[in-house]
C-alpha positions in Angstrom: 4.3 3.0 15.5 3.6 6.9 14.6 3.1 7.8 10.8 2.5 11.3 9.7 2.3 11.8 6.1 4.8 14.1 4.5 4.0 15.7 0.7 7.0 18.0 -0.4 10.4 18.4 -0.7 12.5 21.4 0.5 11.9 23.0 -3.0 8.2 22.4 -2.9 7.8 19.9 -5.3 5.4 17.4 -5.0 7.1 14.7 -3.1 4.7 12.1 -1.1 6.5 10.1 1.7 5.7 9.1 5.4 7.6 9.4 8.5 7.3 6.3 10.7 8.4 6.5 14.1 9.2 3.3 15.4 10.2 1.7 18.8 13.0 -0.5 19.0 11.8 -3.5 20.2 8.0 -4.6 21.8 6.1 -5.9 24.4 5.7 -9.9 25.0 2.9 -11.6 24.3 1.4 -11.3 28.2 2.4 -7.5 28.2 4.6 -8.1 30.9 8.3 -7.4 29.6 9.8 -5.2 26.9 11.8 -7.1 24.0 14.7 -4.9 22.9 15.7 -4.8 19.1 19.4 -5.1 18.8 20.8 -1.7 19.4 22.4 -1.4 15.2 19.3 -3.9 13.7 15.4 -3.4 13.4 14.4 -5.0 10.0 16.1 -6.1 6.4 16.0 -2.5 4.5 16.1 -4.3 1.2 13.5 -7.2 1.6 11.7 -4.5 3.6 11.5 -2.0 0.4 9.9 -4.8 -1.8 7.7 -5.8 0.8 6.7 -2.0 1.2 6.4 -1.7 -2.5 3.9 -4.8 -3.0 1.7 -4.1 -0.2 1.5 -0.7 -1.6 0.6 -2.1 -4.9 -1.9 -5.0 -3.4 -3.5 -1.8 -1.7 -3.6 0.3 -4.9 -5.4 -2.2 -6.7 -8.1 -2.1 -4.5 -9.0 1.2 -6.2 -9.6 2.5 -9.7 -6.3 3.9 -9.7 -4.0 1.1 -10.2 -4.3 1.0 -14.1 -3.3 4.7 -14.2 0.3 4.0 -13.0 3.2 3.3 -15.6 4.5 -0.5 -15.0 8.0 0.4 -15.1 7.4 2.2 -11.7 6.7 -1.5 -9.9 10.1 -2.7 -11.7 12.0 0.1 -10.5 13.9 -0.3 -7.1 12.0 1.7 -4.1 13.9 2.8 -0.9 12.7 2.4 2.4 15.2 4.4 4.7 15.2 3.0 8.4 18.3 4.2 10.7 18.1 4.1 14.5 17.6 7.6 16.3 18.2 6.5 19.9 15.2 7.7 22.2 13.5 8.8 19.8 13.1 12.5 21.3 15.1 14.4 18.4 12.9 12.8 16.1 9.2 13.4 17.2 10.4 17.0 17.7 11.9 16.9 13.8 8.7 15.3 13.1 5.5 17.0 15.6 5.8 20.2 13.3 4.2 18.4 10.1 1.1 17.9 11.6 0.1 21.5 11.4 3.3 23.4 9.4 2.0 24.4 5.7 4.8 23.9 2.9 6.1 27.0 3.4 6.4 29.9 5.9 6.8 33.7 5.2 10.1 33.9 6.6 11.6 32.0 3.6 10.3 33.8 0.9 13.3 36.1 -0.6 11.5 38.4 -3.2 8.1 38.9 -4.7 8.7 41.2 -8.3 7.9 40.8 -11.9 5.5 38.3 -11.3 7.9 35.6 -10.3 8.5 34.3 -6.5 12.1 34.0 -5.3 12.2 31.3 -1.5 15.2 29.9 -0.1 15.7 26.4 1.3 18.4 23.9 2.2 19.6 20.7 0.6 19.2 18.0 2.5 22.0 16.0 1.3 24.3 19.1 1.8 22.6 21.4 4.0 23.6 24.3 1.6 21.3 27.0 1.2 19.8 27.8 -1.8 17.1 30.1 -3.9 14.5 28.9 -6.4 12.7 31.4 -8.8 8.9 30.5 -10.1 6.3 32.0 -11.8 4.1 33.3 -9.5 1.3 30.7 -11.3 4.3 27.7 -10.9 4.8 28.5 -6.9 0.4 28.8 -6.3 0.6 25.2 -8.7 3.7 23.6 -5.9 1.9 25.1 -2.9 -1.6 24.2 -3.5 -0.3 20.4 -4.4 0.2 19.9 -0.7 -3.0 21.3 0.4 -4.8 18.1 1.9 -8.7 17.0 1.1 -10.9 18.3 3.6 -11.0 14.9 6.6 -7.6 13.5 4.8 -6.1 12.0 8.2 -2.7 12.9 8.0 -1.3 11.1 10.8 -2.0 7.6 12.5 -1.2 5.2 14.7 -0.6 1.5 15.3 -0.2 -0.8 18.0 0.3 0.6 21.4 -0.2 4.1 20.4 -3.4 3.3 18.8 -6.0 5.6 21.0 -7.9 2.0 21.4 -4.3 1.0 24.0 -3.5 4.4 25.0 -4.5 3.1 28.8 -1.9 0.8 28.4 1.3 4.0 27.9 1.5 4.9 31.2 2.4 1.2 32.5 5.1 1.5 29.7 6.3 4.0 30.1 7.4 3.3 33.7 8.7 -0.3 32.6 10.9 1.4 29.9 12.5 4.3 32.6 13.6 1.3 34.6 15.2 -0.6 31.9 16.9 2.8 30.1 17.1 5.2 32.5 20.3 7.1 30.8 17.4 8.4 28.3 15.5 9.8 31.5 18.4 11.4 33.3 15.8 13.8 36.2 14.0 16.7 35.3 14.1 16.0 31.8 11.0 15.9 29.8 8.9 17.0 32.9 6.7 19.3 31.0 4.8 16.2 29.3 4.6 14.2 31.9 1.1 13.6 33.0 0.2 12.4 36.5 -2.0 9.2 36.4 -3.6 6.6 39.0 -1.5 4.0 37.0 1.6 6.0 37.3 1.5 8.8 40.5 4.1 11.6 39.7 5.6 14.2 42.1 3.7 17.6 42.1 4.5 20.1 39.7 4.1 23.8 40.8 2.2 26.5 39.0 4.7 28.9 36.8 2.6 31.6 38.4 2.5 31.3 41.7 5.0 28.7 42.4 2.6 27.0 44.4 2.1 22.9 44.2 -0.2 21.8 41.9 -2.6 19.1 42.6 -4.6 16.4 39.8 -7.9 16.4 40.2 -9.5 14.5 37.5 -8.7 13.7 33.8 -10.8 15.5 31.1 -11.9 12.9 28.2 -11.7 13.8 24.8 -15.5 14.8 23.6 -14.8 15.0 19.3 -13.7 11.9 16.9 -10.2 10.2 18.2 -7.4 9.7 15.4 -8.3 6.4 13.7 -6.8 3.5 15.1 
């Protein structure tokens, strides 16, 4: 699965959550064949939101900051929300903007007078649009909350998008176009495919000069990978 760590809510405030994309079923023991979730079913929500909760609080406690939280927080009901997407495509493109988007662009700042800050942004239960008005110190105070520490990793990955079995995707990926290939109708998603000596594409041609365009070796990443 694909985690990226989200901080705020539409209005800016300080609201922590991740995003986990996850695909709907997994690879058999020998690697061989793809186990497909049922199409409506993944996991038990509510056992999955207590689960979620005490491994959270196990991991807290492994720090100093576990005695800082109320108790009534691990007696209050948590909510893990986990609803099926279908590829998957509509949601890494909801999701790939977090990696590098700050809390807030330009465009949806309204008005800058009197030493208050006037943005707009959308309800996500309704989708209405509205405005909030801060001081300018409250809107600096919401905006720099969701300013990361310096190295924070902000996304990671698990199982066989872990960069340890990225060797492992193009094989995959083959094996899934032949068992679903209604979510790989032709010529979509050409762009990112890559050729590879696992999986040999068609050509692409340069946007240029039209001509064909030929592999000729893969570059390897020289800095630190993602942790694993």
């Amino acid at each position: 699965m694909l985690g990226i760590l989200h901080t705020w809510a539409r209005n800016l405030s300080y609201h922590p959550h991740i995003h986990y994309l996850v695909p709907g079923g997994g690879l058999s023991a020998d690697g061989q064949a793809w186990l497909p979730a049922r199409h409506n079913f993944l996991l038990p929500v509510k056992a999955l939101s207590k689960i979620f909760r005490a491994k959270f609080l196990h991991a807290l406690h492994q720090s100093p900051l576990a005695n800082t939280i109320p108790p009534v927080v691990w007696k209050q009901e948590w909510v893990v929300h986990c609803k099926p997407v279908g590829n998957g495509r509509t949601a890494l493109k909801y999701l790939a903007p977090y990696i590098f988007r700050v809390a807030i662009s330009n465009r949806r700042l309204v008005k800058l007078e009197n030493d208050q800050v006037t943005f707009r942004y959308r309800t996500s239960d309704t989708g209405q649009t509205k405005f909030c008005t801060l001081s300018a110190e409250e809107f600096i105070h919401r905006f720099l909350q969701h300013i990361l520490p310096r190295g924070f990793v902000k996304v990671r990955y698990f199982g066989f998008f872990a960069h340890s079995n990225r060797q492992r995707l193009p094989t995959l990926r083959q094996m899934l176009i032949q068992l679903y290939p209604e979510d790989n109708p032709p010529g979509q998603d050409q762009q990112d495919q890559k050729p590879s000596p696992a999986s040999p594409l068609q050509a692409f041609s340069c946007p240029i000069c039209g001509l064909p365009m030929r592999r000729l070796h893969s570059i390897q990443p020289t800095g630190r990978c993602p942790p694993a």
